[in-house]
KEVOPA-253825 format. One record per residue (C-alpha): residue in one letter; x negated, y, z negated. Coordinates in Angstrom, 3 decimals. Example, Ala and Ser with C-alpha at 12.3 -4.5 7.8 and 13.67 -1.06 7.14 Angstrom:
<nodes>
<node fipa="A" X="-12.300" Y="-4.500" Z="-7.800"/>
<node fipa="S" X="-13.670" Y="-1.060" Z="-7.140"/>
</nodes>
This chain:
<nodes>
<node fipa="X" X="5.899" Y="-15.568" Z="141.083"/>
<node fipa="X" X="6.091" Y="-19.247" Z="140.950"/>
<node fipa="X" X="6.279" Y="-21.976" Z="143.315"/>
<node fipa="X" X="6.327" Y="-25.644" Z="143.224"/>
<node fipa="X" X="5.205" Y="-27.929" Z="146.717"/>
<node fipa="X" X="5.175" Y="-31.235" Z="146.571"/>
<node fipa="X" X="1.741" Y="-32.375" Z="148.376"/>
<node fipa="X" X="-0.100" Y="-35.930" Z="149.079"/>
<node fipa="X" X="-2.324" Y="-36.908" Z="146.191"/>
<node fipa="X" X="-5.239" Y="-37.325" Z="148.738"/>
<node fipa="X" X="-5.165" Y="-33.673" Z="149.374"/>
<node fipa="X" X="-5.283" Y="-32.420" Z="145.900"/>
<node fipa="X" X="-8.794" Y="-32.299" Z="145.765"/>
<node fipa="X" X="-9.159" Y="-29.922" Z="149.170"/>
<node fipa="X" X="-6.538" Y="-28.138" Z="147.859"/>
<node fipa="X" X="-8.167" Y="-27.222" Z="144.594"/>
<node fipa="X" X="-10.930" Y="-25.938" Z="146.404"/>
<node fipa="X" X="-8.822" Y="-23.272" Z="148.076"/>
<node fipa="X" X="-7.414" Y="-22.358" Z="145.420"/>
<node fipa="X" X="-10.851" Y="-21.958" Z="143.127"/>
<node fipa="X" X="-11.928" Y="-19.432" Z="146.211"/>
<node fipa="X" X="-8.585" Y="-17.262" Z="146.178"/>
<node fipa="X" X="-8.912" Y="-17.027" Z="142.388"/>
<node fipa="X" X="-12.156" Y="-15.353" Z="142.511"/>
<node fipa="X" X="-10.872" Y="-12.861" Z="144.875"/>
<node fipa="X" X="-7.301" Y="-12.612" Z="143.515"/>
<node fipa="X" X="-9.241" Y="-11.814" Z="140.002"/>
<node fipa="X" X="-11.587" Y="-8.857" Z="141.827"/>
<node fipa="X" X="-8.169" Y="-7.078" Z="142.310"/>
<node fipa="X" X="-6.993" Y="-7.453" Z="139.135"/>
<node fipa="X" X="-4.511" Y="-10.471" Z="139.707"/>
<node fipa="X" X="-4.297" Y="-13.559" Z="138.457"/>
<node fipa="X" X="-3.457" Y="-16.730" Z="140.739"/>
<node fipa="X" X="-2.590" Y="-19.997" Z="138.053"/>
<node fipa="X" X="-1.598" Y="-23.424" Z="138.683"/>
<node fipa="X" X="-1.037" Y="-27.143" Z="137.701"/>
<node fipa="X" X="-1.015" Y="-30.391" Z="139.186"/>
<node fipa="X" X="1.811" Y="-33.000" Z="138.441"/>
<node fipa="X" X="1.206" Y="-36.661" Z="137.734"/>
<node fipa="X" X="1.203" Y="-38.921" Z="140.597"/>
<node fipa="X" X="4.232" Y="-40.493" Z="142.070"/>
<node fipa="X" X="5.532" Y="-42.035" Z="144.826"/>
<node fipa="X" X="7.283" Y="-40.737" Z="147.529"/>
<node fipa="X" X="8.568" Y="-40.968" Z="151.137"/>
<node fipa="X" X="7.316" Y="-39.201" Z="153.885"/>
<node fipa="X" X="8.774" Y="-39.371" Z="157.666"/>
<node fipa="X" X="6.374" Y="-40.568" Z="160.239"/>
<node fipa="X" X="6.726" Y="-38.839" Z="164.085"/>
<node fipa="X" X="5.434" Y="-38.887" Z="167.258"/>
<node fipa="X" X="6.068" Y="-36.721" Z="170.669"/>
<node fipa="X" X="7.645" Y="-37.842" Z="173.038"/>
<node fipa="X" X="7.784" Y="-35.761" Z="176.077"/>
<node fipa="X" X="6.900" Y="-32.217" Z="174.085"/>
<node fipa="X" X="9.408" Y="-33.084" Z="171.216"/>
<node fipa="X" X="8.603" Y="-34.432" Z="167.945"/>
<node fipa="X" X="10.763" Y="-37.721" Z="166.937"/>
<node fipa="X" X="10.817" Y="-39.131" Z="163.806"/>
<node fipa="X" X="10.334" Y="-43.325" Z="163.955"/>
<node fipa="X" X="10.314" Y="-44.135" Z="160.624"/>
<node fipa="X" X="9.057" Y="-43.991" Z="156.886"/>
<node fipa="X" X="6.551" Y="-44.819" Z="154.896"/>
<node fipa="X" X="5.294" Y="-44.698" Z="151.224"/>
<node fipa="X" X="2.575" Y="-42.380" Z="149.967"/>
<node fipa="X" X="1.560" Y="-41.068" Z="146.914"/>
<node fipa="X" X="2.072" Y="-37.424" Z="146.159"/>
<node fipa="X" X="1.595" Y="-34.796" Z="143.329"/>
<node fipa="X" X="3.862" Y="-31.355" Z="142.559"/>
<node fipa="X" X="1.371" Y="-28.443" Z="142.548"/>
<node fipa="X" X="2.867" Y="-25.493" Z="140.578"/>
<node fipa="X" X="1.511" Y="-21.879" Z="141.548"/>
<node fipa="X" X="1.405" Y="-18.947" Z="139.161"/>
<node fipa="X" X="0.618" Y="-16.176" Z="140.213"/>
<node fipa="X" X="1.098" Y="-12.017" Z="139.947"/>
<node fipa="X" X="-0.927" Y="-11.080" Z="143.306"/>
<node fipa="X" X="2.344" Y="-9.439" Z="144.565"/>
<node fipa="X" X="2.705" Y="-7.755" Z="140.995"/>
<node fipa="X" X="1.210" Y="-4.619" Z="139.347"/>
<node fipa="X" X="2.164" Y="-2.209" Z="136.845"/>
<node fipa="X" X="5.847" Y="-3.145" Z="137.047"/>
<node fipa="X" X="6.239" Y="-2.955" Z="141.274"/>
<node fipa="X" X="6.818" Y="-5.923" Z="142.882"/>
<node fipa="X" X="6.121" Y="-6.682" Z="146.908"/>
<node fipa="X" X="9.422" Y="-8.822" Z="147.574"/>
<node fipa="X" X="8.969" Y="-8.939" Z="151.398"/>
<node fipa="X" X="6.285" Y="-8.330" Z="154.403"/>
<node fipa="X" X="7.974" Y="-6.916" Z="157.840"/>
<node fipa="X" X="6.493" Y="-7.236" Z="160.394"/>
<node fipa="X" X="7.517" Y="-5.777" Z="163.979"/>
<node fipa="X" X="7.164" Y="-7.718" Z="166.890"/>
<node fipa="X" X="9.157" Y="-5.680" Z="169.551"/>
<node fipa="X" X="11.258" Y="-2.567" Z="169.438"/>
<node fipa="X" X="13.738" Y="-3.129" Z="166.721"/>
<node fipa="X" X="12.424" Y="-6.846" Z="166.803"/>
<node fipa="X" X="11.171" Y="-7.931" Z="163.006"/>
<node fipa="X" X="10.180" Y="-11.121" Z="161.224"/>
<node fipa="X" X="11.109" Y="-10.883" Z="157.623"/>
<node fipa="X" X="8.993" Y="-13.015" Z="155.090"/>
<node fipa="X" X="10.764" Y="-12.798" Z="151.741"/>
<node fipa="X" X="8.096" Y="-13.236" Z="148.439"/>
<node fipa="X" X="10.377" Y="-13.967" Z="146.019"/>
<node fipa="X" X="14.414" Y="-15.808" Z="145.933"/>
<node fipa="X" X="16.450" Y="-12.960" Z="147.103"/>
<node fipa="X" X="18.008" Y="-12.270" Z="150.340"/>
<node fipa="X" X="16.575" Y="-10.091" Z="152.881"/>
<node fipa="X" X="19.124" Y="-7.393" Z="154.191"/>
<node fipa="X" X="20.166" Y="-7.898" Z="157.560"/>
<node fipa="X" X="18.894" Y="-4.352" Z="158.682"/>
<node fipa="X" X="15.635" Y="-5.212" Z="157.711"/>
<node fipa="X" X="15.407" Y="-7.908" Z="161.361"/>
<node fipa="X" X="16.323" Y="-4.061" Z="163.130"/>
<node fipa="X" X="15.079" Y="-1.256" Z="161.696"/>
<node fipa="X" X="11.704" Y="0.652" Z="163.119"/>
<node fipa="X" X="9.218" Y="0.535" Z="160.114"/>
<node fipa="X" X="8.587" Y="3.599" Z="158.048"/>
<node fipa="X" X="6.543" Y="4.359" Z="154.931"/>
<node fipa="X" X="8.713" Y="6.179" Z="151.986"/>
<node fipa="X" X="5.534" Y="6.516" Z="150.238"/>
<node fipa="X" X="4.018" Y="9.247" Z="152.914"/>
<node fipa="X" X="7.261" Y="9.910" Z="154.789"/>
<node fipa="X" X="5.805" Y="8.506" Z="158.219"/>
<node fipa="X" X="8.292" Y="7.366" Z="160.410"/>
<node fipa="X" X="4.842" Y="5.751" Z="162.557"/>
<node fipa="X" X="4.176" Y="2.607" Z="160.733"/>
<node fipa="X" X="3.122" Y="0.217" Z="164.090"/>
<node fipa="X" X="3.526" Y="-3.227" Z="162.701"/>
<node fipa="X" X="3.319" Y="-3.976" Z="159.008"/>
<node fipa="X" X="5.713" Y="-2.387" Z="155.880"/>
<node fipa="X" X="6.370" Y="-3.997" Z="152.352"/>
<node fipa="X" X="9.523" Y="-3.840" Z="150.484"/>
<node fipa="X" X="8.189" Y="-2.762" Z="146.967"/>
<node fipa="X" X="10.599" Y="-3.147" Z="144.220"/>
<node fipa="X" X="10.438" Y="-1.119" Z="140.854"/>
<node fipa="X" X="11.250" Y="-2.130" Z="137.250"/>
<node fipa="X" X="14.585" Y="-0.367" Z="137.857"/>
<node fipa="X" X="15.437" Y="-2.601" Z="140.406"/>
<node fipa="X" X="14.921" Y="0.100" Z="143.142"/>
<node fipa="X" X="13.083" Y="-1.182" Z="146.521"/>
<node fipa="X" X="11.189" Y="0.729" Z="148.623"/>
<node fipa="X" X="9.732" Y="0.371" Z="152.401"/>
<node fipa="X" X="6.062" Y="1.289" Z="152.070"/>
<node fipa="X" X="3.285" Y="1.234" Z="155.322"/>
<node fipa="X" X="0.334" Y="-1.372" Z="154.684"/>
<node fipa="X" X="-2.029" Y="1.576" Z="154.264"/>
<node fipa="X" X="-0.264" Y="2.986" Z="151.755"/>
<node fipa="X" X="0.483" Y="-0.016" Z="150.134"/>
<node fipa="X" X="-2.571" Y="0.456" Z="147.669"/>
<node fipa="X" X="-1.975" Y="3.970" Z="146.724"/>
<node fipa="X" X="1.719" Y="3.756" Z="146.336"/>
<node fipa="X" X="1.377" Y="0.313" Z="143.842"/>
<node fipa="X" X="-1.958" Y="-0.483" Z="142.983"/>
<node fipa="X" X="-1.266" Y="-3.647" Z="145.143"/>
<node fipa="X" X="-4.112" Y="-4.569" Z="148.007"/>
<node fipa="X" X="-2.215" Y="-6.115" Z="151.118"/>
<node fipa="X" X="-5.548" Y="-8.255" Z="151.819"/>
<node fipa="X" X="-4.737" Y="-9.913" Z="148.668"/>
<node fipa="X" X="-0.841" Y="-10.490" Z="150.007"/>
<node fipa="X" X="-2.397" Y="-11.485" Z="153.611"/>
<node fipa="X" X="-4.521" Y="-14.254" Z="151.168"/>
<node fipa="X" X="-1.750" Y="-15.512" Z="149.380"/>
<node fipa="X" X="1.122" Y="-15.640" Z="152.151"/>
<node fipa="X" X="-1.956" Y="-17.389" Z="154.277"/>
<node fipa="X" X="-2.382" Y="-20.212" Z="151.401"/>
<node fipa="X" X="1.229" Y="-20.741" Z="150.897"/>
<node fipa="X" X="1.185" Y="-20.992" Z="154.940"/>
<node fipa="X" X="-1.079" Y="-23.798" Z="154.740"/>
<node fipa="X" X="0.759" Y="-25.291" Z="151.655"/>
<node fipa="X" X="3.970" Y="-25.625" Z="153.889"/>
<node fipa="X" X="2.633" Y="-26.363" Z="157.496"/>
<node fipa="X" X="-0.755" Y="-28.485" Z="156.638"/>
<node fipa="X" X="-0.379" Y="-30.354" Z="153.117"/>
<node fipa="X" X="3.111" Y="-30.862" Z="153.659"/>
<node fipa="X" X="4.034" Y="-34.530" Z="152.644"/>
<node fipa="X" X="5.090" Y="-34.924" Z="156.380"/>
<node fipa="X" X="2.680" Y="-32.746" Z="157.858"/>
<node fipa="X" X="-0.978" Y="-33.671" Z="156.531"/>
<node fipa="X" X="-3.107" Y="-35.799" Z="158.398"/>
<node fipa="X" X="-4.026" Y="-38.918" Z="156.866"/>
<node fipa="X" X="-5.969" Y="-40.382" Z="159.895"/>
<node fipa="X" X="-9.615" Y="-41.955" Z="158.726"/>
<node fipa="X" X="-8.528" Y="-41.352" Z="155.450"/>
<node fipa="X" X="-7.723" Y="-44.800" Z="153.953"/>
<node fipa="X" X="-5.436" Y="-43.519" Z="151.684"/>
<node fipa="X" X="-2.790" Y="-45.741" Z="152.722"/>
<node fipa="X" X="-0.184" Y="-46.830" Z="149.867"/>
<node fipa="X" X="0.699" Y="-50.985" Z="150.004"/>
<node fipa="X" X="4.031" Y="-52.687" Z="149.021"/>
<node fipa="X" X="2.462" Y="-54.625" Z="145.474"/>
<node fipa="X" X="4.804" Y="-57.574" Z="145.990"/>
<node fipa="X" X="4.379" Y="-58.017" Z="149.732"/>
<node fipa="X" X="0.502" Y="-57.582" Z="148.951"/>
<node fipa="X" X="0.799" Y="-60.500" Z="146.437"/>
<node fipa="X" X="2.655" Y="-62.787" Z="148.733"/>
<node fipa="X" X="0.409" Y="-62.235" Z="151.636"/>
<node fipa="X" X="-2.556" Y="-63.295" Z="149.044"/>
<node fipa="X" X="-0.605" Y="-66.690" Z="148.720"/>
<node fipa="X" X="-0.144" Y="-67.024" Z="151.725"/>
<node fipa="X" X="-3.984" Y="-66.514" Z="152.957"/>
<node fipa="X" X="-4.925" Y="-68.721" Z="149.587"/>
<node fipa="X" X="-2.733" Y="-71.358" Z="150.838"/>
<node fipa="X" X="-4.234" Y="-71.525" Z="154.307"/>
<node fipa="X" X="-7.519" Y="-70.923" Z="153.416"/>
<node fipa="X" X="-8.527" Y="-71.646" Z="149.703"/>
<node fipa="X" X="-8.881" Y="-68.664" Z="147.333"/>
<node fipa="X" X="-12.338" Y="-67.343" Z="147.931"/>
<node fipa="X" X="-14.571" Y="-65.107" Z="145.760"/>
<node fipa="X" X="-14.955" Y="-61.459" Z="147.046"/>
<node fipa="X" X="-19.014" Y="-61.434" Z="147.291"/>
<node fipa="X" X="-18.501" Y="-64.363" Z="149.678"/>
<node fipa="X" X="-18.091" Y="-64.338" Z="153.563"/>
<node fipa="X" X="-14.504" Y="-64.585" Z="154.849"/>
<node fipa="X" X="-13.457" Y="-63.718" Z="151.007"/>
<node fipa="X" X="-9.438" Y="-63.931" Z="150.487"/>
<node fipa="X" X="-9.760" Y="-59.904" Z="149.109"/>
<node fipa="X" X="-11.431" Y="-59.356" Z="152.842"/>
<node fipa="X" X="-8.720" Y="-60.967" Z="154.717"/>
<node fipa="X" X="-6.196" Y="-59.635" Z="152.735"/>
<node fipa="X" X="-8.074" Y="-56.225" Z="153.511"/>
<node fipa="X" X="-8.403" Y="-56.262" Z="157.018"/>
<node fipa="X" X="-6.783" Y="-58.871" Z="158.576"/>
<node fipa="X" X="-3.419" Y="-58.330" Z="160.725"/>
<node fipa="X" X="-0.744" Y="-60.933" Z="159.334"/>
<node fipa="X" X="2.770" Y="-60.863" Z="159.976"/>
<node fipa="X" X="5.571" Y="-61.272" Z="157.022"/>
<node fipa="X" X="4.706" Y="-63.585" Z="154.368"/>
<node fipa="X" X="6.331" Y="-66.452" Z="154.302"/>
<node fipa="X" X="9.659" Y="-67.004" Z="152.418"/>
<node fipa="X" X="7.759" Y="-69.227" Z="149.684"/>
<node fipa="X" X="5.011" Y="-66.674" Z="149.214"/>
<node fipa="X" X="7.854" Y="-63.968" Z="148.415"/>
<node fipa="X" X="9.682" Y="-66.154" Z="146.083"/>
<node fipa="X" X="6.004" Y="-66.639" Z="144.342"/>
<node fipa="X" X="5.099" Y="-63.055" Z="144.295"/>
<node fipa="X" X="8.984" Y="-62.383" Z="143.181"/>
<node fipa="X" X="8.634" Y="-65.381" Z="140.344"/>
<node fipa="X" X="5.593" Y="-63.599" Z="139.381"/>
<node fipa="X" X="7.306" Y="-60.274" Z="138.804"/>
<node fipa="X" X="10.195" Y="-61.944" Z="136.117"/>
<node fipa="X" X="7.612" Y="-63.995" Z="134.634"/>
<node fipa="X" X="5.429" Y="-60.890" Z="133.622"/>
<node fipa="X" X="8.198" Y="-59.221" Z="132.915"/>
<node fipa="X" X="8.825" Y="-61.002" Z="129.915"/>
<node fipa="X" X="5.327" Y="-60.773" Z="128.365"/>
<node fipa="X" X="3.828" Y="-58.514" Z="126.329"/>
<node fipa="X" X="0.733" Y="-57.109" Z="127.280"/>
<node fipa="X" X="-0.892" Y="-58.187" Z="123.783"/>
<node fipa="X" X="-0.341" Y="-61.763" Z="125.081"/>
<node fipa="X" X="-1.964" Y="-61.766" Z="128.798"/>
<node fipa="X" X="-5.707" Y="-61.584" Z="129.760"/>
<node fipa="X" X="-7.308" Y="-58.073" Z="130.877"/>
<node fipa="X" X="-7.296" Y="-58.985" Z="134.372"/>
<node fipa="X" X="-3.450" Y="-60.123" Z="134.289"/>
<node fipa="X" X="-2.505" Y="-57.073" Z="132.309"/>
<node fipa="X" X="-3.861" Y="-54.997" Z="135.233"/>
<node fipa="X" X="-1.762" Y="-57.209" Z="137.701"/>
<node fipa="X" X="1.159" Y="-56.238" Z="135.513"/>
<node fipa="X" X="0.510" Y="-52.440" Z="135.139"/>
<node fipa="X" X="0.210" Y="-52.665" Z="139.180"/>
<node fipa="X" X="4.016" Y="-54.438" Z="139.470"/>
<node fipa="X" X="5.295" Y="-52.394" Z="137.244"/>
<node fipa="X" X="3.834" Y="-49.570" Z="139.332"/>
<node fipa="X" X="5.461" Y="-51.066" Z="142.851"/>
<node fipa="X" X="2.694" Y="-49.490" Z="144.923"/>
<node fipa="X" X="-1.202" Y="-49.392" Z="145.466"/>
<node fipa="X" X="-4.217" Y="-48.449" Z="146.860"/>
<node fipa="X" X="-6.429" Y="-50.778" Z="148.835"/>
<node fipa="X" X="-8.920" Y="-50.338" Z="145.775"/>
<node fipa="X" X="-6.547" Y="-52.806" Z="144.039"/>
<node fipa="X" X="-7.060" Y="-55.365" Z="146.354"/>
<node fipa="X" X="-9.100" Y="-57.120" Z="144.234"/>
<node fipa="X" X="-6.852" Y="-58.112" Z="141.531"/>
<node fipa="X" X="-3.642" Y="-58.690" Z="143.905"/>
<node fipa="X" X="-6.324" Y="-61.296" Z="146.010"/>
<node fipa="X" X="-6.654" Y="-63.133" Z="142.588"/>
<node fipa="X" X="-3.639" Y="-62.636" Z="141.129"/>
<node fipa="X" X="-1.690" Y="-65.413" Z="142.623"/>
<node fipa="X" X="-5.172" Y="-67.452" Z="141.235"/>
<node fipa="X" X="-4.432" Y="-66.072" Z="137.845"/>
<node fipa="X" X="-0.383" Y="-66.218" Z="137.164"/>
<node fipa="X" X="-0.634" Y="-70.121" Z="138.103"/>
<node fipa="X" X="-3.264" Y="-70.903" Z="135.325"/>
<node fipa="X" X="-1.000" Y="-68.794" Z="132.943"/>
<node fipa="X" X="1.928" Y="-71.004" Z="133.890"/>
<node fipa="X" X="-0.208" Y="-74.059" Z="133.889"/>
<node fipa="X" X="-1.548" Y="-72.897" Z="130.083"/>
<node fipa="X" X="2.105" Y="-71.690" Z="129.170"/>
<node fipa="X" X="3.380" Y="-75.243" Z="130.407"/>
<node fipa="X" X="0.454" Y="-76.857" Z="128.500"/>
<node fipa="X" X="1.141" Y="-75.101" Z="125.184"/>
<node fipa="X" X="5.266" Y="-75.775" Z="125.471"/>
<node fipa="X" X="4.007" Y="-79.968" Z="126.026"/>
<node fipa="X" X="2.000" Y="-79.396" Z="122.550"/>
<node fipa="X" X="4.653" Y="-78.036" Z="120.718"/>
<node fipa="X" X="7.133" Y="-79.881" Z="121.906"/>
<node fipa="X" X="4.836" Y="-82.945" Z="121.302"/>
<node fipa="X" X="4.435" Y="-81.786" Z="117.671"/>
<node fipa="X" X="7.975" Y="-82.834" Z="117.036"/>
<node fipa="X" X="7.403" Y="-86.212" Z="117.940"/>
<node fipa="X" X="4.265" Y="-87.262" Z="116.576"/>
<node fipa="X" X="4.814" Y="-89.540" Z="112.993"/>
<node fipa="X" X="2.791" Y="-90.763" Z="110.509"/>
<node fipa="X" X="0.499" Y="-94.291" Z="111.170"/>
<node fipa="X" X="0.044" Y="-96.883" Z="108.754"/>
<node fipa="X" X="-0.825" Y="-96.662" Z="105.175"/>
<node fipa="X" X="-3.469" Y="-94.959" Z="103.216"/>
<node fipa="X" X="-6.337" Y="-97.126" Z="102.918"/>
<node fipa="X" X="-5.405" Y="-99.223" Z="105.902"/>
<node fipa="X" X="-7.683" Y="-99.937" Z="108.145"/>
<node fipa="X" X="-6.056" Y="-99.828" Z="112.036"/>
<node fipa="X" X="-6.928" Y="-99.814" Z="115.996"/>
<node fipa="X" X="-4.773" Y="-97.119" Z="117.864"/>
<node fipa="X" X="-4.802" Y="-97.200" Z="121.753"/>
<node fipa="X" X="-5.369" Y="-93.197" Z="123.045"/>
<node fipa="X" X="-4.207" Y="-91.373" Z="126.028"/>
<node fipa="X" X="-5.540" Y="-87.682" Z="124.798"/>
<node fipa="X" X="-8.778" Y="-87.068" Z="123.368"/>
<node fipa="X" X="-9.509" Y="-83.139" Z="122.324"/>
<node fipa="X" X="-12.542" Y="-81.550" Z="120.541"/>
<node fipa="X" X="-10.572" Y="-78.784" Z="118.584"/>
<node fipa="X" X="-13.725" Y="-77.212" Z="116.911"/>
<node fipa="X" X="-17.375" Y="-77.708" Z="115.424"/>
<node fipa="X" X="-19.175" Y="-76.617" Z="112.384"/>
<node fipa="X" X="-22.483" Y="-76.564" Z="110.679"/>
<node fipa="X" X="-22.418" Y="-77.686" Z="107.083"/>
<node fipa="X" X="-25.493" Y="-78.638" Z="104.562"/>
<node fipa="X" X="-25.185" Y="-82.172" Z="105.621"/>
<node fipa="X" X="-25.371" Y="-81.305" Z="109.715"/>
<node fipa="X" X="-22.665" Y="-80.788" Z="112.265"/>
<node fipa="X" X="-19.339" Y="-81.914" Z="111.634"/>
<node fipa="X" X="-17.054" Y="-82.115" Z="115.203"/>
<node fipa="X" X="-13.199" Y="-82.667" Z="114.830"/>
<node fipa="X" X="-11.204" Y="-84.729" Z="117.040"/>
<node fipa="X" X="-7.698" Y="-84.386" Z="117.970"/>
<node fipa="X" X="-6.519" Y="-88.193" Z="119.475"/>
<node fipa="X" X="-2.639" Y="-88.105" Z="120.800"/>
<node fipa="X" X="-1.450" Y="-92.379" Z="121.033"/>
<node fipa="X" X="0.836" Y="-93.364" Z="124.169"/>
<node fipa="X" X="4.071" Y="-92.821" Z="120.934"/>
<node fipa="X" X="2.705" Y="-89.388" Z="121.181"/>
<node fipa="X" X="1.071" Y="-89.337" Z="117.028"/>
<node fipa="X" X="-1.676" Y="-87.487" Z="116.379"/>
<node fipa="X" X="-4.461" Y="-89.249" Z="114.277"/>
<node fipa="X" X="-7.819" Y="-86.701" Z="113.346"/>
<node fipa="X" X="-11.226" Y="-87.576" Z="112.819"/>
<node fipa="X" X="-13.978" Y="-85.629" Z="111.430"/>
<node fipa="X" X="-17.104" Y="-86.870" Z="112.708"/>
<node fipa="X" X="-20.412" Y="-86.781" Z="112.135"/>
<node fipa="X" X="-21.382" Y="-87.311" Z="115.588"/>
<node fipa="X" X="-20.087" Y="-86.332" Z="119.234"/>
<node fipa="X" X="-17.700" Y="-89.366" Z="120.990"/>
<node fipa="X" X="-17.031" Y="-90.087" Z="124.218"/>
<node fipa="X" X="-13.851" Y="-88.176" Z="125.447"/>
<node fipa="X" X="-13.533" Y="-90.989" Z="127.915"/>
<node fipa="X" X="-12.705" Y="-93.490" Z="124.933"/>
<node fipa="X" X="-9.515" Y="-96.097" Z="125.150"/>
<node fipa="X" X="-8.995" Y="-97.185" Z="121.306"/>
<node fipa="X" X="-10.249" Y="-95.916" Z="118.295"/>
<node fipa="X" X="-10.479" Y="-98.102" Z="114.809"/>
<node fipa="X" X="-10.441" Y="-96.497" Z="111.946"/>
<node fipa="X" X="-9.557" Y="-96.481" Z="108.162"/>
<node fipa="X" X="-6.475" Y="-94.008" Z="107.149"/>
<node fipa="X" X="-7.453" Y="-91.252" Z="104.772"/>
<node fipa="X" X="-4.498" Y="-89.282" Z="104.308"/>
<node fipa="X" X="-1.318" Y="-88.266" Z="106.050"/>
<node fipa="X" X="-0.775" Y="-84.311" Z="106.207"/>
<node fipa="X" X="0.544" Y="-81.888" Z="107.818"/>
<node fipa="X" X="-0.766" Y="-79.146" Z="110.221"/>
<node fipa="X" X="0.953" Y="-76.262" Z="112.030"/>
<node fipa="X" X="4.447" Y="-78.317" Z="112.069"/>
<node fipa="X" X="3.082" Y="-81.309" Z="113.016"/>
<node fipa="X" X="2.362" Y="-84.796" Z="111.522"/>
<node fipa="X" X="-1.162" Y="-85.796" Z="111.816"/>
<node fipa="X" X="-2.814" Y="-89.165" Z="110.112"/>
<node fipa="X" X="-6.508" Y="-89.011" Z="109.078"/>
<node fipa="X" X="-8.835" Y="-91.336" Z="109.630"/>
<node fipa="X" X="-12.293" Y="-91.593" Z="108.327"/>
<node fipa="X" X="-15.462" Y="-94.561" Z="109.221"/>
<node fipa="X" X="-14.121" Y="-94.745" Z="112.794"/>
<node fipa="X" X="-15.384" Y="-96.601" Z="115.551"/>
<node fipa="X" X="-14.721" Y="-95.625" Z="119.374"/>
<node fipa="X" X="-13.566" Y="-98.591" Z="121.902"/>
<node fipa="X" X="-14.457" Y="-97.641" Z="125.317"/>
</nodes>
């Protein structure tokens, strides 16, 4: 027999547990009890309260969940099958739970319960329906359930109890997340509120007091604002469009969580940063397009040989080296015309410098852009 509940993810653990116990004992009759846990996923669950003695459902709310699949041949041995339990519960008065997907005959709900096995007609409240390999059922007591199939009815009792608690406790609508924490949080809206709290309050690191991952934890706020959703939403396209090859660690975990729509409060710390983290992208992403786009315009200065004085707006150490003759530092300088000139000094500058004089070594070409050379320079502060 198999069967397939869908439970909350927080429960699969407890569940497990169970199940480990049941096996042992399903295994000292001779059965076998099997199963599987699904991914995780995310699904809805209704959320009720009573109101005077009734249950009323006011609303929904996200959770994640597994599928547990159960395999199992506790109500099978040496080709019988126990397809139902009756049980009698007045005269001619019986509750009919069915083991497998057939229908229960309607004069099983009747009928006084017998045994075919010994031919008693004084079975008080239990019977099985036992089914053959030629398809031929049977009504057999509890006590001679045993004898008649090889099948123990405290092993049925064990099983119809754990698929009890399967549908009535773990239920996605009936389990009992109170104290729990496992709570499952809207990414976006989680994002937004993190701009909003950064806005108001200055992103602050998590090992400090009033930290924005501790408000955003705890604190009660009400929607985030219209620009914070438009940010978080922004956020979204932009990452959207990058590969992961091409973002930081941390921003390639903000991304897996989009992508993934929901959370758990364990994530808070990247979604408290995150809003932190996508503007210095955009900031670096907008830097990078003003360099190549600057590339374009830069053109060659003077002549070779020549010597020249260049106002600068842009001074950049691009890199440093150790060579036989001591450190050599090169020096990016961008003029108000937006041309690059490049020194290779000898020395470190001052970034801070206004004019440079120098004598032009070469005119090349790096990367797609024009860059003059200059060599025996002199900074102007």
């Amino acid at each position: 027999m198999t069967n397939t509940y869908t439970i909350p993810a927080i429960a699969k653990d407890e569940l497990q547990k169970k199940l480990e116990k049941l096996a042992k004992k399903a295994n000292t009759y001779g059965n076998h009890l099997n199963w599987s846990f699904s991914e995780e996923f995310v699904t809805t669950r209704n959320i009720y309260k009573v109101e005077e003695h009734t249950q009323v459902k006011t609303g929904e709310e996200k959770v994640f969940a597994v599928e547990i699949t159960i395999d199992s041949d506790i109500i099978k041995k040496d080709g019988y099958t126990v397809i139902a339990q009756i049980e009698a519960v007045g005269y001619q008065q019986n509750i009919v739970k069915m083991f497998d997907e057939s229908q229960p005959e309607i004069a099983w709900y009747t009928t006084d319960l017998f045994c075919e096995h010994c031919g008693t007609h004084r079975v008080k409240r239990f019977a099985f329906i036992v089914k053959d390999e030629s398809g031929r059922c049977k009504m057999v007591g509890k006590t001679c359930l045993k004898d008649y199939c090889g099948i123990d009815p405290k092993i049925i009792a064990m099983s119809q109890q754990l698929t009890d608690e399967i549908v009535e406790e773990y239920g996605i609508d009936e389990y009992d997340f109170a104290g729990s924490g496992e709570y499952l949080f809207d990414v976006l809206r989680t994002i937004a509120e993190a701009y909003d709290i950064i806005k108001e309050h200055g992103y602050v690191k998590s090992d400090e007091n009033q930290s924005t991952k501790s408000r955003l934890m705890y604190e009660t706020r009400c929607e985030p604002s219209a620009e914070a959703t438009a940010f978080a939403q922004k956020m979204q396209d932009e990452l959207s469009k990058v590969a992961y090859s091409e973002l930081t660690d941390f921003l390639r975990n903000v991304k897996t969580l989009i992508d993934a729509k929901y959370c758990r409060m364990n994530a808070f710390g990247y979604l408290a940063y995150a809003p932190v983290a996508f503007k210095n992208l955009m900031k670096k992403k907008e830097q990078e397009q003003n360099r190549e786009e600057a590339k374009g315009l830069s053109e060659y200065v003077g002549n070779v040989g020549e010597r020249i004085t260049a106002e600068v707006k842009d001074v950049k150490l691009v890199t440093s080296w150790e060579t036989v003759y001591g450190w050599t530092h090169l020096y990016k300088f961008t003029t108000p015309e937006n041309n690059t000139l490049v020194w290779f000094a000898s020395k470190c500058i001052d970034e801070n410098l206004k004019k440079i004089t120098g004598t032009i070594k070469d005119h090349s070409e790096y990367d797609g852009e024009k860059q003059t050379v200059l060599t025996r320079c002199k900074a102007v502060m």
